[in-house]
C-alpha positions in Angstrom: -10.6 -182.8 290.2 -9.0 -179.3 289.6 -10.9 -176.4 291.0 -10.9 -172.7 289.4 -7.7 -170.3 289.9 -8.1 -167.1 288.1 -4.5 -166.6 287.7 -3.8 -170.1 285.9 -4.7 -169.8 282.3 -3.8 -173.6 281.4 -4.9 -177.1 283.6 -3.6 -180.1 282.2 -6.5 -182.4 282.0 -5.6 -185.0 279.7 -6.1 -185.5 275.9 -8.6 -188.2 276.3 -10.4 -185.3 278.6 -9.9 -183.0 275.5 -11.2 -185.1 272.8 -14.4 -185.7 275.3 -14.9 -182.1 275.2 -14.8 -181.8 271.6 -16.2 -184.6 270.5 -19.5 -183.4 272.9 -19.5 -180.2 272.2 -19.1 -179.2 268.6 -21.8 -181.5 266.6 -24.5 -179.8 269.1 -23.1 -176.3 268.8 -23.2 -177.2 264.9 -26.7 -178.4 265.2 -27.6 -175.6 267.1 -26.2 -172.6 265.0 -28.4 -173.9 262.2 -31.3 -174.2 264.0 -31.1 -170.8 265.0 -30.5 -169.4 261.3 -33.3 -171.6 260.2 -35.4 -169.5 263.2 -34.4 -166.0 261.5 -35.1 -166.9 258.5 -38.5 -168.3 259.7 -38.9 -165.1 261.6 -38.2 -162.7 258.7 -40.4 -164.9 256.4 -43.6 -164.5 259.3 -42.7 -160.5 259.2 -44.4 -160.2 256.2 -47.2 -161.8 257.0 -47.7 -160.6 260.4 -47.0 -156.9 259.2 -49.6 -156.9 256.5 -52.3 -158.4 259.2 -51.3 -156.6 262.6 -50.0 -153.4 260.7 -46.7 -151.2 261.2 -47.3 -151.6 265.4 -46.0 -155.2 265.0 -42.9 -154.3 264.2 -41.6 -154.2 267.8 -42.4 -157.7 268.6 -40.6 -158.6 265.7 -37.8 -156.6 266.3 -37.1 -157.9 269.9 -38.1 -161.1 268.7 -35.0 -160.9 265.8 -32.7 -159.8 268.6 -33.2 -162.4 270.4 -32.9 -165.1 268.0 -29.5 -163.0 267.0 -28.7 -163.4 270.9 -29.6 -167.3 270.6 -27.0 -167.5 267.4 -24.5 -165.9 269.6 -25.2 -168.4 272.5 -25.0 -171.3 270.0 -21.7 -169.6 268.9 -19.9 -169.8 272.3 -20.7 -173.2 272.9 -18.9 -174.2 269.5 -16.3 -171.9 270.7 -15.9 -174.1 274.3 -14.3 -177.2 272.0 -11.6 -174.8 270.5 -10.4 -174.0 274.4 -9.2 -177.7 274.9 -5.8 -177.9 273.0 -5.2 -181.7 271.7 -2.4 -181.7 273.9 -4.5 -182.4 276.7 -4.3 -178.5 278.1 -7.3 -176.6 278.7 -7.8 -172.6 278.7 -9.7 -172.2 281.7 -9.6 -168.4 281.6 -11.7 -168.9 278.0 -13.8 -171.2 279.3 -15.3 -169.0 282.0 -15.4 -165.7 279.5 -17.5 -168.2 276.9 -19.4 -169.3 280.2 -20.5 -165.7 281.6 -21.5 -164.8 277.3 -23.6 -168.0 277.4 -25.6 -166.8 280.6 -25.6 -162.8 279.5 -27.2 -164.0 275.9 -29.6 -165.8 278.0 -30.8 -164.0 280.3 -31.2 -161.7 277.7 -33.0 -163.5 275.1 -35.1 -164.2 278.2 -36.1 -160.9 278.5 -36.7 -159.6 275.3 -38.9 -162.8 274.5 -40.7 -161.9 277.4 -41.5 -158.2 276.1 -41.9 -159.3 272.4 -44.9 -161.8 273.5 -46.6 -158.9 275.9 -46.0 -156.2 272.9 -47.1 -158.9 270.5 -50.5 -159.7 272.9 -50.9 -156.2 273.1 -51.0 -155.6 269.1 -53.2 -158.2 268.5 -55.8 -157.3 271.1 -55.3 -153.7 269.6 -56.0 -154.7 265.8 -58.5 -154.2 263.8 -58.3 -157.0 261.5 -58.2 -160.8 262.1 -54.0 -161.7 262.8 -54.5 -165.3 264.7 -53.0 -167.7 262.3 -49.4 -165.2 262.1 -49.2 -164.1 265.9 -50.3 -167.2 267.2 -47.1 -168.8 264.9 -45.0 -166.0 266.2 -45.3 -167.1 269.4 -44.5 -170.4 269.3 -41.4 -169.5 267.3 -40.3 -167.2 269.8 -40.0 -170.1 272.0 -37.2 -171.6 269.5 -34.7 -168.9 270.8 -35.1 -169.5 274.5 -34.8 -173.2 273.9 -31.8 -172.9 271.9 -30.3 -170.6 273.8 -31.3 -172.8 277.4 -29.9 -176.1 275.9 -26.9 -174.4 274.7 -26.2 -172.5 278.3 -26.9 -176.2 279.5 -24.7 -178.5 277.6 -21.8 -176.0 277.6 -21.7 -175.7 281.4 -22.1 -179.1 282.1 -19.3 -180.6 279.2 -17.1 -178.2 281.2 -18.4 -179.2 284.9 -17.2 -182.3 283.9 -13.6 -182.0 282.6 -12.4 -179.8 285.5 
């Protein structure tokens, strides 16, 4: 088992090792960049509906909440990215790895946060309306769950088909 040195970019581990990586890696990260444009376009398409019912004050909650599900398409993104750091020659770019590694955990730890703040600025609008919004927030809600998932499972798989090669 090879252990981390900043200073060497390349650790031979094999092209059977490579192929693993690959073969793990890129059909999730696949799966899960649709998934998360399937959740924008989900998002945008409940805008409407929760803009016409909450009014203009929902459109912070929606805003973080389309971050976020930006943040979960960049997460998704890295972890596709992990299988194009293991060459079929059996080297690995450990140097990428880690940089795709420490994007994985910024995107989310953010996406944590801003889901966090678009759910209390979303409870906040819809105790603040004056009209009936239950059927749209209570939706929104649940789909702003969709990012953090995404986002967790891709943090996930992508540190652990690494963990496992090195």
């Amino acid at each position: 088992m090879t252990t981390h040195d900043p200073n060497q970019r390349y650790v031979y581990i094999g092209a059977d090792a490579t192929r693993d990586i690959r073969s793990r890696v890129k059909p999730l990260g696949t799966v899960l960049l649709l998934l998360s444009l399937i959740t924008a376009a989900l998002i945008v398409g409940l805008a409407a509906g929760l803009m016409s019912s909450a009014g203009m004050t929902a459109i912070f909650p929606l805003m973080l909440g389309g971050i976020s599900v930006f943040f979960a398409f960049l997460t998704t993104l890295t972890l596709t990215m992990v299988g194009r750091t293991a060459r079929a020659d059996g080297w690995f770019n450990t140097v990428e790895v880690w940089q795709l590694r420490r994007m994985r955990i910024v995107f989310t730890s953010s996406i944590l946060v801003l889901t966090l703040l678009a759910e209390l600025l979303l409870a906040a609008v819809v105790a603040t309306a004056d009209r009936a919004t239950p059927v749209p927030a209570f939706t929104y809600f649940l789909l702003l769950a969709v990012p953090v998932v995404l986002a967790l499972v891709a943090t996930r798989r992508g540190n652990r088909a690494v963990r496992t090669s090195e």
